[in-house]
C-alpha positions as CSV (number, residue, x, y, z in Angstrom):
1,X,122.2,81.5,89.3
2,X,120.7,81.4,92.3
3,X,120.1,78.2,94.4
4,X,117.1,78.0,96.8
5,X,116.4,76.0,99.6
6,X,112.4,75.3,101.3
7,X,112.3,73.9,104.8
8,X,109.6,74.5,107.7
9,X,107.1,71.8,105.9
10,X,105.4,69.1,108.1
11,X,102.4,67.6,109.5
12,X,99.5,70.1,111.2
13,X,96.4,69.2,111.9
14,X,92.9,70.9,110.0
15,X,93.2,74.8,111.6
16,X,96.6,75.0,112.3
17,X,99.8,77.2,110.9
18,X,103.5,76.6,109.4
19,X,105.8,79.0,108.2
20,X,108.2,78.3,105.8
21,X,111.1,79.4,105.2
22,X,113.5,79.3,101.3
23,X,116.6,80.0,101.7
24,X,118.5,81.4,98.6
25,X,121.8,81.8,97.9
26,X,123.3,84.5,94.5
27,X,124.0,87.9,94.7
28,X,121.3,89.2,92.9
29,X,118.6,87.7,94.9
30,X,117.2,91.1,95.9
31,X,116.7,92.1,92.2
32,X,113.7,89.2,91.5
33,X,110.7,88.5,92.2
34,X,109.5,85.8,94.3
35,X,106.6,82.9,94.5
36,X,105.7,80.0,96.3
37,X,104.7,77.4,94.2
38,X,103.3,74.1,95.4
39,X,102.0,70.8,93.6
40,X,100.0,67.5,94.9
41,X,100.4,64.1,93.5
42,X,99.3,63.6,90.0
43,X,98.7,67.7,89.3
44,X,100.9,70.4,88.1
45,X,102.7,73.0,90.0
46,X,100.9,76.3,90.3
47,X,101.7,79.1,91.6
48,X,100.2,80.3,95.3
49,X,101.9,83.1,96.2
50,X,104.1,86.1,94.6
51,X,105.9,89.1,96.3
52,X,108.0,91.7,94.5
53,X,111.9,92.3,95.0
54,X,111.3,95.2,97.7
55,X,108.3,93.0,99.5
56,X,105.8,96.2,98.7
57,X,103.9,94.3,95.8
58,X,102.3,90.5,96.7
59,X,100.0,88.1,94.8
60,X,97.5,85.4,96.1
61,X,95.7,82.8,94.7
62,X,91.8,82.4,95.7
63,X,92.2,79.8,97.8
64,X,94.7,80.8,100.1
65,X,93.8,85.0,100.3
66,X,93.7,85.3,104.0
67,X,95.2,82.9,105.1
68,X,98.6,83.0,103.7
69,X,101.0,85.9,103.7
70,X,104.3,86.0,101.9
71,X,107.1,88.1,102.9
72,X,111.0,88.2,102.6
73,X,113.9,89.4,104.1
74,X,116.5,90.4,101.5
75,X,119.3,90.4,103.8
76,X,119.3,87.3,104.9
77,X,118.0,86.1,101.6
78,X,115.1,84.2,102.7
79,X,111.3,84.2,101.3
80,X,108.2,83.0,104.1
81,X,105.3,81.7,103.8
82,X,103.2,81.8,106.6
83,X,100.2,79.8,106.4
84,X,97.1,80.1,108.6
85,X,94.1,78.1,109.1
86,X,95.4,75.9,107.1
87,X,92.8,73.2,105.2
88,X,93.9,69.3,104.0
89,X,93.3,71.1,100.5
90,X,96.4,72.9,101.1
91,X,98.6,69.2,101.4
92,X,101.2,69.4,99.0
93,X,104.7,70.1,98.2
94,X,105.9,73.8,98.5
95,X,108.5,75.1,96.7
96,X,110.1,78.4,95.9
97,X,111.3,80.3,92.9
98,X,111.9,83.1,90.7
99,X,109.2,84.5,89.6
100,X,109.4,84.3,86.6
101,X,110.3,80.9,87.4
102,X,113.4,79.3,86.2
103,X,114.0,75.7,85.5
104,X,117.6,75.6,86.8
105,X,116.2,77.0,90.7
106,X,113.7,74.8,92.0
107,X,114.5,73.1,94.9
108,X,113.6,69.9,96.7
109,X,110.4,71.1,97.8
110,X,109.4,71.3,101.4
111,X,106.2,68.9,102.1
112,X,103.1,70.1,103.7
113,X,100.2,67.6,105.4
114,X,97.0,68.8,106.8
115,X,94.9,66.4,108.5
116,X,91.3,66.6,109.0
């Protein structure tokens, strides 16, 4: 199983950047896929981000194409999302995962406020 871990979430102001970071620990981590994922109050969890296991393959949604880039660094097991120019329509909670997801692997979520 492998066991992730967000973190680099925060408070940024309307224009700003975060990256964050998920931290996974398994052996097989370099053999899956990866997304971001985030989810505000009171809506489901979709999916905002998605690179392949060798990083040469990614996936945006709409809303954040140019502004966000996903990467990962299989060696040190970690998955980034950088976010630029960020908007207070991106406030939520991010978290990582498989992709396909699986149940038993989302984390705490790391939390993400943009003011205007």
């Amino acid at each position: 199983q492998v066991q992730l871990v967000e973190s680099g979430g925060g408070l940024v102001q309307a224009g700003g950047s975060l990256r964050l970071s998920c931290a996974a620990s398994g052996r097989t981590f370099s053999t899956y896929a990866m997304g971001w994922f985030r989810q505000a109050p009171g809506k489901e969890r979709v999916i905002v981000a998605r690179i392949n296991w060798s990083g040469g393959s990614t996936y945006y949604t709409d809303s954040v194409k140019g502004r966000f880039t996903i990467s990962r660094d299989n060696a040190k097991k970690t998955v980034y999302l950088q976010m630029n120019s960020l908007k207070p329509e991106d406030t939520a909670v991010y978290y990582c995962n498989l992709d396909p997801p699986s149940v038993n692997s989302w984390g705490q979520g790391t939390q993400v406020t943009v003011s205007s």
